[in-house]
Backbone as CSV, one residue per row, in Angstrom:
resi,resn,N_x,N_y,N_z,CA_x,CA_y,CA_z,C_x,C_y,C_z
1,UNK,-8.747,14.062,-35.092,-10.098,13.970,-34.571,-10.336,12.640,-33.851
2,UNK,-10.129,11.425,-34.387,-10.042,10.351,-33.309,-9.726,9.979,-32.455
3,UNK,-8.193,10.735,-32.168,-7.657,11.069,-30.772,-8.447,11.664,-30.136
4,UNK,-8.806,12.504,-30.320,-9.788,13.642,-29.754,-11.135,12.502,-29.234
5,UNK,-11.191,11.536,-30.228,-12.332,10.887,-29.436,-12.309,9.993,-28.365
6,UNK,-10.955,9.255,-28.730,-10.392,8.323,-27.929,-10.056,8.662,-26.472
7,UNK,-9.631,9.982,-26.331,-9.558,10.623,-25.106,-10.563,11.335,-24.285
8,UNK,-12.022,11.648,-25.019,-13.240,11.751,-24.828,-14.002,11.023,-24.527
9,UNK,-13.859,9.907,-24.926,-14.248,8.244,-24.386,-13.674,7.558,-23.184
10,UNK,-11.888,8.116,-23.380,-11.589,7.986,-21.761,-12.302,8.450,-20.336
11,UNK,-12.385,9.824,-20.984,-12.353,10.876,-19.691,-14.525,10.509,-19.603
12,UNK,-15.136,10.538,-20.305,-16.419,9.969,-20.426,-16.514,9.101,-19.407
13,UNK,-15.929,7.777,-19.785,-16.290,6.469,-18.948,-15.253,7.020,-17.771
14,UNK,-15.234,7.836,-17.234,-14.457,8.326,-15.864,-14.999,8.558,-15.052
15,UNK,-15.875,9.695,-16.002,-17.276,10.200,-15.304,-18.204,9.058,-14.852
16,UNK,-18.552,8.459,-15.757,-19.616,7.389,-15.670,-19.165,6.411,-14.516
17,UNK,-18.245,5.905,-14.508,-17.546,5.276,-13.088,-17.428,6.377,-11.625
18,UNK,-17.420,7.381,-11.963,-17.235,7.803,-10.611,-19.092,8.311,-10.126
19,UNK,-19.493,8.479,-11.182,-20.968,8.918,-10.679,-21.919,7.673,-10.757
20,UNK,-21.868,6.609,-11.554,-22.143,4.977,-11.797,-22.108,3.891,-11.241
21,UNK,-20.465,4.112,-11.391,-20.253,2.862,-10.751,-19.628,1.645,-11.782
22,UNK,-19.111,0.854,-12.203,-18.585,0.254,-13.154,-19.800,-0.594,-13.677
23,UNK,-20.238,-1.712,-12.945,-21.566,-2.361,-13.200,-22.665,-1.656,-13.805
24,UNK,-23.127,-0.143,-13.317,-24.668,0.615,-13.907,-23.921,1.220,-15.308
25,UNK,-22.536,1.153,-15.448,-22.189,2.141,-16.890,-22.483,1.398,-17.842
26,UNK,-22.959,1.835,-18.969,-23.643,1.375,-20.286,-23.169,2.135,-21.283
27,UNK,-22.698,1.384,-22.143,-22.173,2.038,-23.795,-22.705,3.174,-23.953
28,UNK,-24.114,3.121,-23.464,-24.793,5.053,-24.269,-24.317,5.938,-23.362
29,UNK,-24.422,5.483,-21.718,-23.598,6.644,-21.114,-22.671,7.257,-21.116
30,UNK,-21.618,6.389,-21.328,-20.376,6.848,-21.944,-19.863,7.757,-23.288
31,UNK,-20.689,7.457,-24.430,-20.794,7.960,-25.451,-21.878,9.319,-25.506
32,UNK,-22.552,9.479,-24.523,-23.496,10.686,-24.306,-22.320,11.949,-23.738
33,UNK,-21.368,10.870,-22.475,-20.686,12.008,-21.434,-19.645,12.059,-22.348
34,UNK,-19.105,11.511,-23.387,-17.732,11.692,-24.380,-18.391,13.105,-25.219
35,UNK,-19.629,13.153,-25.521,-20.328,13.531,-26.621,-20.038,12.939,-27.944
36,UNK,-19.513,11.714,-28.071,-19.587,11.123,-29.498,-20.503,9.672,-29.718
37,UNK,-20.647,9.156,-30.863,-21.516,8.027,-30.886,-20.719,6.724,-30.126
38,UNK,-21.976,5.829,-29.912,-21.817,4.568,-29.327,-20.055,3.974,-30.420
39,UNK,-20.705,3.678,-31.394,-19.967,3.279,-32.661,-18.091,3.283,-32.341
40,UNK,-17.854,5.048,-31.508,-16.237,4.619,-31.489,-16.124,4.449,-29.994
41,UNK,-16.892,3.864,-29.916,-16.173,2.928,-28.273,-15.411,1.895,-28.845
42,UNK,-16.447,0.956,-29.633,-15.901,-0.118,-30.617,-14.499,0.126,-31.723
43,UNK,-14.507,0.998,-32.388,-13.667,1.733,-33.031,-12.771,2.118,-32.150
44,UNK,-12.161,2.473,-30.545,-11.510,3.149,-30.397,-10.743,1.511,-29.348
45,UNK,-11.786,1.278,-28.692,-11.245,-0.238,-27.585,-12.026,-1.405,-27.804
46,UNK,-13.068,-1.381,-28.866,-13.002,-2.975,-29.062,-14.703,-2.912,-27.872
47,UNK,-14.815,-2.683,-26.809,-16.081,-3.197,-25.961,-15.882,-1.724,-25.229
48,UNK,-17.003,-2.168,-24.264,-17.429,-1.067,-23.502,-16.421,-1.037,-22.318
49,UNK,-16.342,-2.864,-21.979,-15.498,-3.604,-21.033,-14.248,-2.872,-20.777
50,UNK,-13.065,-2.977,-22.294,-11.954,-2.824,-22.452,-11.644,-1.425,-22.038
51,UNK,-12.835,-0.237,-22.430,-12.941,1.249,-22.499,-12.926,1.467,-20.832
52,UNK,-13.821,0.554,-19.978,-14.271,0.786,-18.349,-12.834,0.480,-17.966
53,UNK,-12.057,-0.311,-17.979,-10.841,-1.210,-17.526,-9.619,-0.194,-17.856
54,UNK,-9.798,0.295,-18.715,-8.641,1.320,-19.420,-8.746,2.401,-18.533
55,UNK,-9.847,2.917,-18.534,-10.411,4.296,-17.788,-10.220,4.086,-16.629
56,UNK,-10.543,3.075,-15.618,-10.257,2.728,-14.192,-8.881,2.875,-13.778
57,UNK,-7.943,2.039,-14.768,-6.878,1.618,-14.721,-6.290,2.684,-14.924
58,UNK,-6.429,3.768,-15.750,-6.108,5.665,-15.894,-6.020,6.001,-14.460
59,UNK,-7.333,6.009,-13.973,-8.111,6.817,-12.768,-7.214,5.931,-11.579
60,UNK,-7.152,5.218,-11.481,-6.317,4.125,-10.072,-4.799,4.845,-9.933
61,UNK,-4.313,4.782,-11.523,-2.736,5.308,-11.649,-2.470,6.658,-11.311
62,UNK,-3.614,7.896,-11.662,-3.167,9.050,-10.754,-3.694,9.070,-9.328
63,UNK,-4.446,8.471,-9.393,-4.750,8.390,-7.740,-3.205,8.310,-7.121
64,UNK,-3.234,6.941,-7.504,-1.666,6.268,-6.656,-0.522,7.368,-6.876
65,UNK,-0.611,8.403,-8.162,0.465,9.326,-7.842,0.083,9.979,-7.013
66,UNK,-0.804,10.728,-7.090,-1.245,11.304,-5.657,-1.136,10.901,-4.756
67,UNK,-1.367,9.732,-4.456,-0.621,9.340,-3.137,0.618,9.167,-2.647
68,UNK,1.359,8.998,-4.054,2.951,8.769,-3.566,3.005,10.501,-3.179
69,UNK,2.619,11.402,-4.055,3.171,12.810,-3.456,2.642,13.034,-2.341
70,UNK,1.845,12.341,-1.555,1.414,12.844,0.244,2.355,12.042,1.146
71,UNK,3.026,10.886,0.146,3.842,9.997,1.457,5.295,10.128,1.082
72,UNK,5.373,11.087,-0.054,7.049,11.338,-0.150,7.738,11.833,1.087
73,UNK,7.495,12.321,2.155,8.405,12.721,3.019,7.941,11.391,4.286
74,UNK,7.091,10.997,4.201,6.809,10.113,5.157,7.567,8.922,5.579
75,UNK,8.392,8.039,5.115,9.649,7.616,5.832,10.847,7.759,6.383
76,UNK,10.609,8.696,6.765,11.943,9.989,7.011,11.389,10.157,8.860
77,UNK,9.770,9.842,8.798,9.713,10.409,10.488,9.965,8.787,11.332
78,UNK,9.967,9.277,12.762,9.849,7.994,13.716,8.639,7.056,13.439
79,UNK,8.613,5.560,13.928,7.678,4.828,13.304,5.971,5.238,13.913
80,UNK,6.013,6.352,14.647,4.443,6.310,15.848,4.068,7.526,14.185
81,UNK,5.177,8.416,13.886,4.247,9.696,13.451,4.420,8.760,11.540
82,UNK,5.135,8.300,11.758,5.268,7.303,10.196,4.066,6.735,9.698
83,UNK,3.407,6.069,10.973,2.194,4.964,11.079,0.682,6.168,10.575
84,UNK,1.027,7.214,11.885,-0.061,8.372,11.813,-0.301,9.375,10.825
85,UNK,0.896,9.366,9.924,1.068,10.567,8.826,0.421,9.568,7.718
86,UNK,0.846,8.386,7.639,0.440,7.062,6.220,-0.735,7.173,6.204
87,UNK,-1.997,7.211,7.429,-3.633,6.981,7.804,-3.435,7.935,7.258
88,UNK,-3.448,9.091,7.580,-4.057,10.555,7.173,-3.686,11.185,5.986
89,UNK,-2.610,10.253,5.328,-2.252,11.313,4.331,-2.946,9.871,2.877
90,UNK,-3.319,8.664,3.149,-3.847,7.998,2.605,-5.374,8.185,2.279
91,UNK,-6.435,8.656,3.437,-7.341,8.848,4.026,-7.583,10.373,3.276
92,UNK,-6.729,11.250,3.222,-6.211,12.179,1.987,-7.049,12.470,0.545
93,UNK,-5.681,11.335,0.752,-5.537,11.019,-0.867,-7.169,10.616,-1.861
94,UNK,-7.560,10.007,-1.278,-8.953,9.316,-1.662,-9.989,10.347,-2.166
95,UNK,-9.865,11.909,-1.648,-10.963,12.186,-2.075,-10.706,13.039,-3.446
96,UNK,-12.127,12.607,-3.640,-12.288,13.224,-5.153,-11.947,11.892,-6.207
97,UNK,-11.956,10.333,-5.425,-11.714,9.710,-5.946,-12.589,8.268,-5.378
98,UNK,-14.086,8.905,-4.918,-14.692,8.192,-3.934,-15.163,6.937,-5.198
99,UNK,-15.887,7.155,-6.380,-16.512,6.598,-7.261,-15.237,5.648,-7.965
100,UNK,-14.222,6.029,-8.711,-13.016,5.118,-8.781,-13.173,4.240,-8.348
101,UNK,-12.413,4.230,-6.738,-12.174,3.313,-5.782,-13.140,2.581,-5.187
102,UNK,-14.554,3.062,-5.408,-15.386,2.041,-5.368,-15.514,1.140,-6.312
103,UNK,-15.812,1.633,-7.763,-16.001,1.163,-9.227,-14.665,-0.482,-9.195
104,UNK,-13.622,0.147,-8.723,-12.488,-0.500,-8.413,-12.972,-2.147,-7.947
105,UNK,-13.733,-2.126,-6.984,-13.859,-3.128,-5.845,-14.760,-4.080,-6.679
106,UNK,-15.743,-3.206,-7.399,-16.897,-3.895,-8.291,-15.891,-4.082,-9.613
107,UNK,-15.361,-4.165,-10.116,-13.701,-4.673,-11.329,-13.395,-6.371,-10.541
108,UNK,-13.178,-6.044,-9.451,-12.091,-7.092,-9.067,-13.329,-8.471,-8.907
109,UNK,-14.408,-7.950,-8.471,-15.771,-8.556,-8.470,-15.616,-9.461,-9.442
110,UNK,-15.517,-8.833,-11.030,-16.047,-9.173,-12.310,-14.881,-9.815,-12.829
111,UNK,-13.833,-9.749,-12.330,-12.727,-10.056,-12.831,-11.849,-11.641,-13.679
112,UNK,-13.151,-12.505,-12.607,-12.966,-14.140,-12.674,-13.154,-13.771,-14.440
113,UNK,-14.659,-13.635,-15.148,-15.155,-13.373,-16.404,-14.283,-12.915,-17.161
114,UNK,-12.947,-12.498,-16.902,-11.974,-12.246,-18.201,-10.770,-12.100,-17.783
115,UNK,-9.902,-13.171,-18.470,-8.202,-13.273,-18.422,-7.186,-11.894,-18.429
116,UNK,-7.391,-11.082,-19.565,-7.232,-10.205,-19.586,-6.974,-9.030,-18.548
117,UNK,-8.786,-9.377,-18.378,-8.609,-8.399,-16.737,-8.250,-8.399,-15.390
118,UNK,-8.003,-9.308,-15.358,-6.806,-10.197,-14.510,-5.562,-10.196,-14.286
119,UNK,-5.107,-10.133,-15.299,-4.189,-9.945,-15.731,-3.455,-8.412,-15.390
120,UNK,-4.267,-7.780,-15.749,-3.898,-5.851,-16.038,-3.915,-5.971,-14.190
121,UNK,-5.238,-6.537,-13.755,-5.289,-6.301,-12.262,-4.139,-6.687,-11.414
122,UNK,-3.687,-7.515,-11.579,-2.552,-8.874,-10.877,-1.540,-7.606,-11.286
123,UNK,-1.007,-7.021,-12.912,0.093,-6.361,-12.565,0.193,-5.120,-11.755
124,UNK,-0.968,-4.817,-11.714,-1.346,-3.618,-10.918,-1.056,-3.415,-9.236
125,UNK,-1.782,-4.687,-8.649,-1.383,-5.071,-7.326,0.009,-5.089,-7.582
126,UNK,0.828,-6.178,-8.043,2.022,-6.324,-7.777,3.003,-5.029,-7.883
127,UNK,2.614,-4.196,-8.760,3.572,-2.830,-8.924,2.736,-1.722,-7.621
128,UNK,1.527,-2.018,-7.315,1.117,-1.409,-6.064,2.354,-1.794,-4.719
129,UNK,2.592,-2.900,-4.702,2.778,-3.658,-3.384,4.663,-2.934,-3.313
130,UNK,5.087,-3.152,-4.541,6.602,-3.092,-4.603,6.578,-0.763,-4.203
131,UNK,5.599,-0.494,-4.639,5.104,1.118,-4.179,5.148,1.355,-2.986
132,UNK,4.325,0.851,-2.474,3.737,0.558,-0.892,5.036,0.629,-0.164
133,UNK,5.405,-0.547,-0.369,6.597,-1.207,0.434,7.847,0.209,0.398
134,UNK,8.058,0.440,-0.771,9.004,1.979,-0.203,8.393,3.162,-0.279
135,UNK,7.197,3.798,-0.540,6.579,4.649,0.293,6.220,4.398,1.559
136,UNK,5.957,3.762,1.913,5.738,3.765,3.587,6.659,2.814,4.587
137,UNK,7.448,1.987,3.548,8.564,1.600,4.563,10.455,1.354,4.419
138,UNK,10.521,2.720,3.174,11.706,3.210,2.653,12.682,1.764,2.031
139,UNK,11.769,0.496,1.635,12.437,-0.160,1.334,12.383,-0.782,-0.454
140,UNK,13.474,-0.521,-0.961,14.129,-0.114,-2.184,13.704,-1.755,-2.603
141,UNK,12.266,-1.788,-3.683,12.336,-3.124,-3.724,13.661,-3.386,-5.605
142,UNK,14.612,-2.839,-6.008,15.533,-3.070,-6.509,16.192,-3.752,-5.756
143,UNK,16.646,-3.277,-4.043,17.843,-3.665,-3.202,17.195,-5.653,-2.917
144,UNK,16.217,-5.423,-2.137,15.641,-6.508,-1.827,14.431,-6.576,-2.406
145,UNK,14.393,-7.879,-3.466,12.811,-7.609,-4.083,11.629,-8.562,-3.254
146,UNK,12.329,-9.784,-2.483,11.453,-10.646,-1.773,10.996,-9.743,-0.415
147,UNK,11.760,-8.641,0.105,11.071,-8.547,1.379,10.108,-7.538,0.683
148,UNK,10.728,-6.682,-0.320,9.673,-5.734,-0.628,8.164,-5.949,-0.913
149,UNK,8.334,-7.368,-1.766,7.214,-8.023,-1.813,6.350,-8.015,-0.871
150,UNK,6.593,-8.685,-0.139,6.287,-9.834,1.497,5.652,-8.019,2.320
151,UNK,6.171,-7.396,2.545,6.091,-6.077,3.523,5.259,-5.269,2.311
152,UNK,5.393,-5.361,1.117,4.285,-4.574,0.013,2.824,-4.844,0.062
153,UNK,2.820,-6.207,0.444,1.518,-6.874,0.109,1.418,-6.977,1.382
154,UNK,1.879,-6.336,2.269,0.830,-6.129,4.379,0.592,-4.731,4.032
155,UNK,1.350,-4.018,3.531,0.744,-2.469,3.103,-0.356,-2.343,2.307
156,UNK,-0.170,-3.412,1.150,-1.470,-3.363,0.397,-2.614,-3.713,0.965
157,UNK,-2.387,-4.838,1.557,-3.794,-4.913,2.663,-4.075,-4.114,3.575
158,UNK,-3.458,-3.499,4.248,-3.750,-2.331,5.035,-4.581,-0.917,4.261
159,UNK,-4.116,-1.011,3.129,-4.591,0.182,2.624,-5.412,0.033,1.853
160,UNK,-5.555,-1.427,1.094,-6.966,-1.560,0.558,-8.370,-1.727,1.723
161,UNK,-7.756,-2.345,3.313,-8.788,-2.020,4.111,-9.166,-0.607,4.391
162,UNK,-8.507,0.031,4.524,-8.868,1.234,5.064,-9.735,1.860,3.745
163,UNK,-9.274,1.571,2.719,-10.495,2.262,1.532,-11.447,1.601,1.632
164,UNK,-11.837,0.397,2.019,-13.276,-0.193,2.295,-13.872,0.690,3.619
165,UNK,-13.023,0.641,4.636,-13.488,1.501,6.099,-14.248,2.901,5.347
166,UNK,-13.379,3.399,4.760,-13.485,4.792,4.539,-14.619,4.676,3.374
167,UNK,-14.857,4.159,2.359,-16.135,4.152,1.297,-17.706,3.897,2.310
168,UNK,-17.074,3.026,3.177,-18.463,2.493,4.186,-18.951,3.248,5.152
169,UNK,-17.693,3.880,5.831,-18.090,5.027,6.817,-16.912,5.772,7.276
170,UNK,-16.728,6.875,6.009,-15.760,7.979,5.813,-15.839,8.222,7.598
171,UNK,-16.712,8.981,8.257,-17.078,9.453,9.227,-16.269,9.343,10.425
172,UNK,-16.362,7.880,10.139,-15.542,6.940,11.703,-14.576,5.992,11.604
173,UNK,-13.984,6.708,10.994,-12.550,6.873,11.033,-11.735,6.861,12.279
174,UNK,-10.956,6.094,12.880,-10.478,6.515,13.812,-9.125,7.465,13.552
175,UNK,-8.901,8.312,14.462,-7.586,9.066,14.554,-6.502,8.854,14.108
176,UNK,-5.565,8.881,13.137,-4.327,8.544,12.967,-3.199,8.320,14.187
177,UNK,-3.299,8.957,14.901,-2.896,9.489,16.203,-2.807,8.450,17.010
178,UNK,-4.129,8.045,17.136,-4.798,7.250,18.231,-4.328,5.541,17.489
179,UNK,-4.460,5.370,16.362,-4.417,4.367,15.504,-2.426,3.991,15.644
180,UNK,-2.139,4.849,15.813,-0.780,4.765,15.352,-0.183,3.992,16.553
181,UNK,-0.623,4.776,17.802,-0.664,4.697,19.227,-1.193,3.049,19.757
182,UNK,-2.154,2.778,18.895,-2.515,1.240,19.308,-1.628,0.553,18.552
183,UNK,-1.183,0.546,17.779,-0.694,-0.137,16.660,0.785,-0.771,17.887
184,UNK,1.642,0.015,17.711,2.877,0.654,18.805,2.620,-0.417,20.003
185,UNK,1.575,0.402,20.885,1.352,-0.399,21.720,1.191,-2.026,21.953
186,UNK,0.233,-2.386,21.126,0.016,-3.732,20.768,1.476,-4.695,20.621
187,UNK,2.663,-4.014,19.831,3.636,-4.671,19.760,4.458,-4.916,21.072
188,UNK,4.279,-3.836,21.653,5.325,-3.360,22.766,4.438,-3.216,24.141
189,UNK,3.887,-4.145,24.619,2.303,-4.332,25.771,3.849,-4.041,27.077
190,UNK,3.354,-2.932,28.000,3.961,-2.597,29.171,4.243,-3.401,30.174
């Protein structure tokens, strides 16, 4: 039965972050959408904090599988449809995961306020970046771990911008196509 709660308290504060927001979630919400009392939040993680951070940190990790399964074939094409398949199949990935990835941004906000969470965050980026780096640019950060790094963390910025673009104005978006096409160009001016 405590399992049962502990995983009810997960999937609870999931809800509450994706319809909330990390900042508006409050111990009773969570324990209303679990259907169990306030009492085993404490009993199960200690704060409300530890329960939001756990649950995010859940919700971030299948995201990111989901995303690796839209970019598994994606280093395999030329670099124009490589560039254009990564936007769109990233751009993808996101939905149904609008509240997360916002909740996300408001985490990193709060983050100075506890070591801990810092901590979980920092390993998170860094195992993001070493992801990145061979989903979208087939490079094996076992083989080389400094470039994977270095080329992980321009992917990570790329793709944590584009989830700000896209939370702010899904809408206008530009084209993968078109995006891929400037990108290209810009390097290679006629």
């Amino acid at each position: 039965m405590r399992t049962d709660n502990r995983e009810a308290l997960l999937r609870g504060a999931r809800t509450c972050l994706n319809q909330k927001g990390y900042a508006r979630t409050r111990a009773r919400d969570v324990a209303a959408a679990a259907g169990v009392s306030t009492s085993a939040i404490g009993y199960h993680f200690g704060t409300t904090d530890v329960l939001l951070v756990s649950a995010l940190l859940d919700g971030l990790e299948e995201w990111s599988t989901q995303l690796d399964a839209l970019l598994q074939d994606v280093p395999r094409h030329p670099m124009r449809a490589r560039i254009a398949q990564s936007w769109a199949r990233a751009v993808e990935s996101f939905a149904g995961y609008r509240g997360l990835l916002a909740a996300s941004f408001e985490l990193i906000a709060r983050a100075d306020d506890d070591p801990e969470t810092q901590r979980k965050l920092r390993a998170a980026v860094i195992g993001a970046r070493r992801e990145l780096a061979q989903q979208l640019l087939g490079i094996d950060p076992t083989a080389d771990a400094d470039i994977a790094e270095q080329a992980g963390a321009f992917c990570y910025a790329l793709l944590s911008g584009l989830i700000v673009q896209w939370l702010v104005d899904p809408d206008g978006l530009p084209d993968p196509d078109a995006v891929a096409a400037a990108v290209l160009d810009s390097f290679n001016p006629a």
